[in-house]
C-alpha positions as CSV (number, residue, x, y, z in Angstrom):
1,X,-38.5,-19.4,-0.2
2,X,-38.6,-15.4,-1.5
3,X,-37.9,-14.4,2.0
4,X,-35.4,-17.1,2.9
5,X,-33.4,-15.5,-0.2
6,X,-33.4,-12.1,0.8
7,X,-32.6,-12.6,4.7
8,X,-29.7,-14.3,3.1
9,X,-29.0,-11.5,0.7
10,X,-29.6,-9.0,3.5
11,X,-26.9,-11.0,5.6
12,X,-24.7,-11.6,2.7
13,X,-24.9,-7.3,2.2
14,X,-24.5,-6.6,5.6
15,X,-21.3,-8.9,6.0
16,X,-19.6,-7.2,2.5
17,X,-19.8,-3.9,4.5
18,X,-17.8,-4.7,7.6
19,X,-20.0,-2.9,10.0
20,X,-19.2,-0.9,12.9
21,X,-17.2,-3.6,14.9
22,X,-13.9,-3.5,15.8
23,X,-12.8,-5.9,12.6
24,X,-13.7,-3.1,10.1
25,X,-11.7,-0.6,11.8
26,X,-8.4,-3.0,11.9
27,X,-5.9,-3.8,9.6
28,X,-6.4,-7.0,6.8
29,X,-3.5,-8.3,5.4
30,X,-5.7,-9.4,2.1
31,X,-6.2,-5.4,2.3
32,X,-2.4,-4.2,2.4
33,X,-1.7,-6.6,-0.4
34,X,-4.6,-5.0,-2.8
35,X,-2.8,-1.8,-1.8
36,X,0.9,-3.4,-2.5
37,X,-0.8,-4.5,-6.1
38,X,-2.0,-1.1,-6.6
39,X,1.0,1.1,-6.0
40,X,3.4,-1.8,-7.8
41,X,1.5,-1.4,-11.3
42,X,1.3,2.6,-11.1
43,X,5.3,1.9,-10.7
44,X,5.0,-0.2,-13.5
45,X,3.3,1.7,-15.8
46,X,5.0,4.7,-14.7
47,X,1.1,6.0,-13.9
48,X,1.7,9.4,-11.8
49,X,-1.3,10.3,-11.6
50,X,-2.5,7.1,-10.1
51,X,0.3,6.6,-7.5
52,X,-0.7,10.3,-6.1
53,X,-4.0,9.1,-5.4
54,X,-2.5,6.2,-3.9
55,X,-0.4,8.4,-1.8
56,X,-2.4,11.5,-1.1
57,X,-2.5,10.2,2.9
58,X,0.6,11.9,3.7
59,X,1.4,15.8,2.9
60,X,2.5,16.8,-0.6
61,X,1.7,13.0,-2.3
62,X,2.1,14.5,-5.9
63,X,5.9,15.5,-5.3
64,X,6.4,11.9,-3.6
65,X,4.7,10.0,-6.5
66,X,6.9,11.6,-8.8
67,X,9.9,10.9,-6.6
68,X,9.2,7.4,-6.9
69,X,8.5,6.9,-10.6
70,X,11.4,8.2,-11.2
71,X,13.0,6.2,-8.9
72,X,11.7,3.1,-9.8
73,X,8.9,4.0,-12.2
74,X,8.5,1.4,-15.7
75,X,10.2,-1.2,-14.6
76,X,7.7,-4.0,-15.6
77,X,8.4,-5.6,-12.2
78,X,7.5,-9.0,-11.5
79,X,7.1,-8.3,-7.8
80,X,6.9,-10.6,-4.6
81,X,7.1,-9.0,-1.2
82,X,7.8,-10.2,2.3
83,X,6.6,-8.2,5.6
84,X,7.3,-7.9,9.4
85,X,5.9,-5.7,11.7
86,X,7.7,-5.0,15.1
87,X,5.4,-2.3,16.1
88,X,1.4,-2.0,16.0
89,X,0.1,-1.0,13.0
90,X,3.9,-0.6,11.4
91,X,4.9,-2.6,8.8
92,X,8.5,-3.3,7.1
93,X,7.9,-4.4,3.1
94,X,10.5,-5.8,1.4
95,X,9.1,-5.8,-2.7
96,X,11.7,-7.4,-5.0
97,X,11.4,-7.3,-8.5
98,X,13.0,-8.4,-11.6
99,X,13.7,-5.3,-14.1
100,X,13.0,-5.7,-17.5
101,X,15.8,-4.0,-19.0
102,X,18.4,-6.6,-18.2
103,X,16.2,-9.7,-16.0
104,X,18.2,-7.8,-12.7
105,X,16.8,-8.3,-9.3
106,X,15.3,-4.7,-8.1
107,X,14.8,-4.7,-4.7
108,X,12.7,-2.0,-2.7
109,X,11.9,-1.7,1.2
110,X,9.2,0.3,1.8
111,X,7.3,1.1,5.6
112,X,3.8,0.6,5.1
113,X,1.2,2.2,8.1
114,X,-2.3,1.8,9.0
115,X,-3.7,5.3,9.8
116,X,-6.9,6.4,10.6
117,X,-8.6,3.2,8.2
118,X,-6.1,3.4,5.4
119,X,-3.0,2.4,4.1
120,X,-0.4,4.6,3.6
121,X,3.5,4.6,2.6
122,X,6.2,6.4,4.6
123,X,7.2,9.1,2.0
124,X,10.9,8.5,0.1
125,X,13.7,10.6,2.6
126,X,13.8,13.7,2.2
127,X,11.0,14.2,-0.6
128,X,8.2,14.9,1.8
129,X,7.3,15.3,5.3
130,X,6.9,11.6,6.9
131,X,3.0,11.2,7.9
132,X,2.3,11.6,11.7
133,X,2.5,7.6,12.6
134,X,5.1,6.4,10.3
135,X,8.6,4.6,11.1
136,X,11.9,6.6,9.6
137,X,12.7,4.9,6.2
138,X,16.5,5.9,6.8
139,X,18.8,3.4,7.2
140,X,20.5,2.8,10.8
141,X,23.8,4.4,10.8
């Protein structure tokens, strides 16, 4: 019975890690939303500090984080997103919010990419260099 538990155990471990396959290397979706939770409550909590850790993928995350806390930093969203991808391993976020300083909607669309086993966030226009892989965040003109 002892060893019946721990080949299970052992199988239970091995699965947590992910392995070498292909899976672990690819992108979850379960994954990108822990990340979305992440980077929306340093936004809420106005948490520099956290958010450049979050964003310390791309070159010079410090002066982007502070970009976007002060851009949308404290707002106590209540935040629901919707995503699309048209291109592998690119993703358009649409986050809206509700504000707490007057219940207004807040809306934010952010491109989220998968590079080299993380997540990371095209930086805000014209704060810092966009990361190698990312899509342009400016609008179409």
């Amino acid at each position: 019975m002892a060893a019946l538990l721990m080949s299970v155990f052992c199988v239970a471990l091995l699965s947590a890690c992910g392995g070498d396959g292909d899976a672990s290397k690819s992108p979850s979706m379960a994954d990108q939303d822990r990340f979305l939770r992440k980077y929306v409550e340093s936004l809420n909590t106005s948490d520099e500090p956290a958010l450049s850790r979050l964003l310390d993928a791309h070159p010079q995350g410090a002066k982007d984080a502070r970009a976007r806390i002060k851009a949308y930093g404290g707002q106590d969203w209540d935040v629901r997103w919707d995503r699309t991808s048209e291109f592998a391993g690119v993703w358009k976020v649409d986050m809206t919010g509700t504000a707490r300083a007057k219940n207004r909607p807040v809306q934010v669309t952010e491109t989220v990419t998968w590079e080299d086993k993380h997540w990371v966030l095209a930086p805000l226009p014209g704060v810092v260099p966009t990361p190698s892989n990312a899509a342009g965040t400016e609008p179409p003109s």
